[in-house]
N, C-alpha and C positions, 0 to 999 in steps of 0.2 A: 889442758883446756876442756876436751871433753875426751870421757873415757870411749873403750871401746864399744861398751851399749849403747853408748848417749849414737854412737858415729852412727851405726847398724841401723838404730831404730829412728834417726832423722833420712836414712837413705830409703830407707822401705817406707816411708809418708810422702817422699820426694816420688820416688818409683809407682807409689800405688797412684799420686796422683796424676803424674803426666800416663799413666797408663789409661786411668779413667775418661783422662781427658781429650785422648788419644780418642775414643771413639767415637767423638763429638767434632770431629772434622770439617772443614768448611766444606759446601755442597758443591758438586760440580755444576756451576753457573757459567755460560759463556759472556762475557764483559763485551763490551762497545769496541770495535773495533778506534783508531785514530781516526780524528774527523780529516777529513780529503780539507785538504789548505791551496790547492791546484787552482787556479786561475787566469782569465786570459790575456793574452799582453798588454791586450789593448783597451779600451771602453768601447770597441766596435769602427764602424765607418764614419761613422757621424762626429767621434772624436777625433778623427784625423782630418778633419776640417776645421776646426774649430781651437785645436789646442795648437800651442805653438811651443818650442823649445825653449823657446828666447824666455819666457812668460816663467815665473817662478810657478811652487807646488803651491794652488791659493791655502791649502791645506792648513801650509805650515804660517800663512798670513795671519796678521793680527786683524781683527775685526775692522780696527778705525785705521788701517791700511788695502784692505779689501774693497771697504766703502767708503768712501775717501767725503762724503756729508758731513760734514763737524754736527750736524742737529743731532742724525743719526745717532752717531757716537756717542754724544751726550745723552743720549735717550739709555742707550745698552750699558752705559757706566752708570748710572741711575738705575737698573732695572736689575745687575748685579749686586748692588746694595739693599734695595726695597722689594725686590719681588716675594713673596710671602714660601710659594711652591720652592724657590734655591734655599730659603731657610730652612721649610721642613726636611729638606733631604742632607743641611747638613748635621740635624740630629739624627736622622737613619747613619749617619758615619761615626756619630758619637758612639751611639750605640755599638754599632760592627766594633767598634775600638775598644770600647769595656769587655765587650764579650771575648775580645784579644785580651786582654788584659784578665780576667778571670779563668780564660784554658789553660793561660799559661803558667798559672798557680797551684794547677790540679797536677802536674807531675814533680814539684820541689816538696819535699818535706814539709811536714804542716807541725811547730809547735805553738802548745798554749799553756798558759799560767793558770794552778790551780788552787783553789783556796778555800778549806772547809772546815766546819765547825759541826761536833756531832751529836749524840747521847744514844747511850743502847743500856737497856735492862734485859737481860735474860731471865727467861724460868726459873727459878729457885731449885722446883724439884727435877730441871734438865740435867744431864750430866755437866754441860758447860757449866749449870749454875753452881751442881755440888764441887767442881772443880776450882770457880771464881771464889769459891767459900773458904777451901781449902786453903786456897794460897790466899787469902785476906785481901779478895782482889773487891775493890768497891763495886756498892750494887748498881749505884746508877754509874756506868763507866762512860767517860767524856772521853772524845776522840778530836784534835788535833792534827789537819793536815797543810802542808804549805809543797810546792814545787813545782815541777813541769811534767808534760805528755806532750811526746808525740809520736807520731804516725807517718806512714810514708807509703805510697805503692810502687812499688821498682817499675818503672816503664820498660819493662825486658822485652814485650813485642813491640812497641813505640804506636803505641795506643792511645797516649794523652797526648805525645808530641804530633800524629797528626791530626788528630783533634781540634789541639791548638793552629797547624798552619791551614787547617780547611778554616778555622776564623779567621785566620790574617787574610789569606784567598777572599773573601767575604768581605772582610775589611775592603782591601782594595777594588775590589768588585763594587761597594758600595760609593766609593768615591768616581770612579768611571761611572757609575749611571750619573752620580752629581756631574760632569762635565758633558755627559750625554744631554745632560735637560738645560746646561748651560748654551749647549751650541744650537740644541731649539728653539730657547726662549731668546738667541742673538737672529735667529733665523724668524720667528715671529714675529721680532718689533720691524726687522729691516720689512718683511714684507708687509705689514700694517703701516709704516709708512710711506713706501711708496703708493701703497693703495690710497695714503689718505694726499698724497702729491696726485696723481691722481685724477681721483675728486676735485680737487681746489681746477684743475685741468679742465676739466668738464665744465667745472660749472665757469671757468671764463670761457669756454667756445659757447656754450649754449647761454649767456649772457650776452654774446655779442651779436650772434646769432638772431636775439631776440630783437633787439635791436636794430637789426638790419629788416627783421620783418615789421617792425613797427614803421620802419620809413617806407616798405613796400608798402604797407596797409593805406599808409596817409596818400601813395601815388595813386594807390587803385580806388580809394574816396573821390580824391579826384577825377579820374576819368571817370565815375560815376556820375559826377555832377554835370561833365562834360556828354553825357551818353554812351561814354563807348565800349563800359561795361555795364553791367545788370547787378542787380543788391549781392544776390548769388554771392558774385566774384568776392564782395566787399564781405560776408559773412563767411566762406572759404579761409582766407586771408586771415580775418581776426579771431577765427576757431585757431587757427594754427599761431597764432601768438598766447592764446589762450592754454594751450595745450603745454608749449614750452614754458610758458610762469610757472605753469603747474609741475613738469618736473622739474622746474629749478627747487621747489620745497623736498621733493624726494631725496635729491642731490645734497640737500642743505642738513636731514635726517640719516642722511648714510654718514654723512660725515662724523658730525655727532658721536655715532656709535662707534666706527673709526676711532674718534679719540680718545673713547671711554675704555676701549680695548688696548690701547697702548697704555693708558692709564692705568689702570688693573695690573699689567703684566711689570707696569714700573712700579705697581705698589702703592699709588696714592692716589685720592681725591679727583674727581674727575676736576683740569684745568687744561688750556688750550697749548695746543703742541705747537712749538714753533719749529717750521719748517718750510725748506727754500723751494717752491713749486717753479720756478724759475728754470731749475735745472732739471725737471724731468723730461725737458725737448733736450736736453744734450747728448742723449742717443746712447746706447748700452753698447761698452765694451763687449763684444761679442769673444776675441781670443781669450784664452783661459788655459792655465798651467794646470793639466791633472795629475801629472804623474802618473807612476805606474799602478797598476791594478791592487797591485800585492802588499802597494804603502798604508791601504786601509788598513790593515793588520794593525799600524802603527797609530794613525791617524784617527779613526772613529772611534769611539769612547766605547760605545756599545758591541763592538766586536771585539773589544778588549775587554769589558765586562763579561760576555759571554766564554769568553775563553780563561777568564777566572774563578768561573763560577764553575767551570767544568774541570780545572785542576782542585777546585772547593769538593766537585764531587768526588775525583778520584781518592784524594785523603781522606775521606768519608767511608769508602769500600776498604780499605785499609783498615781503618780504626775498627768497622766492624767485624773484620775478619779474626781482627786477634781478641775478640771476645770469644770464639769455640777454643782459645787456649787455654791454662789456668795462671793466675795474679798473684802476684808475690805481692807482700803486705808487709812491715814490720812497725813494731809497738813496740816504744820506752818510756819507761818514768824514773822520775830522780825529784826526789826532796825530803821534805821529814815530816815524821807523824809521831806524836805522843798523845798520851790518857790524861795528861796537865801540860796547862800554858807553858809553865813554866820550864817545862823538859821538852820543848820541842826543838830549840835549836842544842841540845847538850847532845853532843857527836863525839865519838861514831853511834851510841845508842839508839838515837832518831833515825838516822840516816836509812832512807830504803830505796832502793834502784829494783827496774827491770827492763829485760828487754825480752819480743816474742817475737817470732817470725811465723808467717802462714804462708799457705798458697791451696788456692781455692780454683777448682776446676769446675766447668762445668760438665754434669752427668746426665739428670732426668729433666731437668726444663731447658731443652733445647728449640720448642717451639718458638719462643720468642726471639732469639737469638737467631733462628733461620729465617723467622720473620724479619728483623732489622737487618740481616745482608741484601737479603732480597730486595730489599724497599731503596738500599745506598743504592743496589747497580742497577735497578730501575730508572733512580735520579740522575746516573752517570748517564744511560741510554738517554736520557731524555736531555741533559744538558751537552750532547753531540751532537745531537741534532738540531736542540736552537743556537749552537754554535753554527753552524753550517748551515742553516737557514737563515741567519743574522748575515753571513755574510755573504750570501748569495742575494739576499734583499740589497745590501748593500752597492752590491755590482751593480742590480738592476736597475737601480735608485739613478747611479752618476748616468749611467746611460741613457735609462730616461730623460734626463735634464738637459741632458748634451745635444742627444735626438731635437727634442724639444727649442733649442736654443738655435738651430741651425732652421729648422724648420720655419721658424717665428721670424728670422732674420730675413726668409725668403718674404713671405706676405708682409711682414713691413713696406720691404722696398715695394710692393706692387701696390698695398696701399695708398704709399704717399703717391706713386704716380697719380692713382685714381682720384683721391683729394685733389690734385694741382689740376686735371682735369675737368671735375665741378666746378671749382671755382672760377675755372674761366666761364665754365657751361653758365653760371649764377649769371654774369657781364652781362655774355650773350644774351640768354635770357631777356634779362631785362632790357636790352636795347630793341631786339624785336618786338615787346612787347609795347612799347613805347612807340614803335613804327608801325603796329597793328598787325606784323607780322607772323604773331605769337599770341596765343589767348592765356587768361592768367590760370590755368590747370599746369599749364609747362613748365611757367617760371615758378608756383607753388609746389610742385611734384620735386622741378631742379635745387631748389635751395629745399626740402625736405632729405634729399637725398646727399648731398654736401653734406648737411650734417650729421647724418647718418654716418657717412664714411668717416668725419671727421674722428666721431665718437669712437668708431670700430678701430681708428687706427690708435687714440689713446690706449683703448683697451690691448691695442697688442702691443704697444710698446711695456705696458705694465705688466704683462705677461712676458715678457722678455726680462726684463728687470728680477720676476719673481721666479723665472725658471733661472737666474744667474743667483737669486739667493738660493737657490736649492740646490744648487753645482757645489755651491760652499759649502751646505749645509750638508749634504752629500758626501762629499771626503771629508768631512772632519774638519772642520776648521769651525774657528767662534771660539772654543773653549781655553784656549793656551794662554787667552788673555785675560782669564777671567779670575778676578781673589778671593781668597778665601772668608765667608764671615764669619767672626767669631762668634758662637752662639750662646757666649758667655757674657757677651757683651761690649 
């Protein structure tokens, strides 16, 4: 096969070059330690109030079992389909996916078909030429080629193959933020429309409201007529009707926007949302399944992206390491070449093969090379730490909301006391007032303050509601139901 030369003199171009290559060592760099994955049992105090055993992981819930609104639902199944932002991020997954799909072609062998037609003159008074002369070789000489080449780089440090799995890492990385933006755009319509339940709320209390001071107005006209108030009272009285019409249009403008926001984020045309305002007085399940601390691992899109964007980095430091090695390469050809058409396929005459091997070290441009390791375990440093800050956010997030939801639960109850309270104060009011016992500053001030509370207590039960979309939204939940679009069509 080969003689003793050939062995000798491929072992000393083998030897000189891991020798060379030898000197060009990867740098003593210290790497990121493992990110701390430690966490605390619990979600704090506030979650041991609040969560129950009995109660599943809302985690692992489906959105339209979470929220149990059929409008809801229909808004979030809608908004799966048409949201423009869930589109464009499932071309960022096309993408991550070709880009799998081309690393993974850089370490198989690469052949190609080749195909050439030629013409060569040489110099007359060259030696070639007085030699082509000799042997009655024609002056203008056609050349005829047909067959294959290929090439191949041996992955002997496994340079291409992590390559390739820092793009699958990436791939999957890109598909976890897609369910990251899935479980906030199910967390953004739920809280856009309770906010716009809400609204529709308000503006029946401050409708009825108004109402009720239009029939004060007409009482206090009359006892004007009668004497036994002053104009005063009777311009008091209808500033304060006047003031309520006026934010009934503010109420009527929030809303509005309200719709056109859920509109947007479902994709289409601003049109009126249908939704049951009926059930926002049926009061917020306060107990909540969180699970343990440790399920986010599992559960949040974005701690899982995080944490494969940081195995992306690790094969990254890899890949660049075995750049200060040297690269095996091998070249073949096979097909046939002749000086006439006619003789190109007459074998074995035609017939030409080869094959060539390399291996190519690196010696004097080692800057760059030191430069791109440097740069991987910069990005390793840096993708452990937003791992570990992703998930420490995380923690701090459900505890928040948990805090928050127990909190909220306390001033609800003291509000409605306070509400049940005015409203009799409102009777009262008005009966004193009637028996001259009371001037009309009281009974104005009292039914201003009714509704006041009325208002403050909507607004906390909608803060309740949206700190309960944020529990969900918090562990991870929203996305498990969510399908995939084809962005093909």
């Amino acid at each position: 096969m080969f003689d003793l030369y050939t062995t000798r003199a491929i072992a000393i171009v083998v030897g000189a070059t891991f020798c060379m290559s030898g000197c060009v060592t990867p740098p003593d760099q210290g790497l990121p330690p493992e990110p701390s994955r430690a966490m605390p049992e619990t979600f704090g105090p506030a979650a041991g109030a609040l969560t129950s055993a009995a109660e599943p992981d809302v985690a692992a819930l489906a959105f339209e079992v979470y929220f149990d609104e059929p409008e809801l639902a229909s808004l979030v199944e809608a908004a799966l389909e048409g949201n423009q932002e869930l589109r464009l991020r499932v071309q960022d997954i096309l993408l991550a996916e070709y880009e799998v799909l081309g690393r993974s072609g850089e370490y198989l062998p690469r052949v190609d078909a080749t195909a050439g037609i030629g013409l060569e003159k040489v110099g007359e008074v060259t030696s070639q030429g007085v030699s082509d002369e000799a042997l009655d070789v024609p002056k203008n000489l056609q050349d005829y080629t047909l067959g294959l080449a290929a090439s191949w780089e041996v992955d002997i440090w496994k340079r291409l193959r992590n390559l390739t799995q820092a793009a699958r890492a990436e791939y999957l990385a890109s598909i976890e933020g897609r369910n990251f933006l899935v479980t906030n755009l199910v967390a953004e319509i739920a809280s856009s429309y309770y906010e716009l339940t809400a609204l529709d709320r308000e503006l029946s209390v401050l409708d009825r409201n108004i109402a009720i001071q239009q029939d004060a107005l007409k009482i206090v006209q009359l006892e004007m007529q009668a004497a036994r108030v002053t104009q005063l009272a009777v311009q008091r009285f209808e500033a304060e009707v006047l003031k309520n019409r006026s934010k009934r249009y503010e109420l009527i403008q929030r809303t509005v926007e309200v719709e056109n926001r859920i509109n947007f984020l479902v994709g289409r045309f601003p049109r009126p949302i249908v939704r049951d305002a009926q059930q926002f007085d049926a009061g917020v399940k306060v107990p909540v399944g969180t699970g343990v601390p440790t399920a986010m691992l599992e559960n949040r899109p974005d701690v899982r992206q995080a944490e494969l964007r940081l195995t992306a980095a690790k094969l990254n430091v890899e890949a660049a390491r075995a750049r200060f090695y040297p690269a095996l390469s091998i070249e073949a050809g096979l097909g046939f070449e002749a000086f006439k058409s006619g003789h190109l396929f007459r074998t074995p005459e035609s017939l030409f093969y080869g094959i060539a091997g390399g291996l190519i070290g690196p010696l004097i441009n080692r800057r760059g090379i030191r430069a791109e390791f440097f740069s991987t375990i910069a990005e390793q440093w840096k993708a452990t730490t937003e791992y570990e800050q992703t998930l420490l956010r995380a923690y701090i997030e459900v505890a928040n909301q948990l805090a928050l939801l127990g909190n909220l639960a306390q001033a609800s109850d003291l509000q409605s006391q306070q509400v049940g309270l005015l409203e009799e104060a409102i009777d009262v009011s008005g009966l004193l007032f009637r028996s001259a016992r009371a001037d009309y500053m009281e009974v104005l001030l009292t039914r201003r303050d009714a509704l006041d509370a009325e208002l403050e207590l909507i607004e906390t039960r909608l803060r309740q509601k949206l700190a309960r979309v944020q529990v969900y939204r918090a562990l991870g939940g929203g996305w498990r139901r969510a399908r995939r679009v084809d962005p093909r069509g």
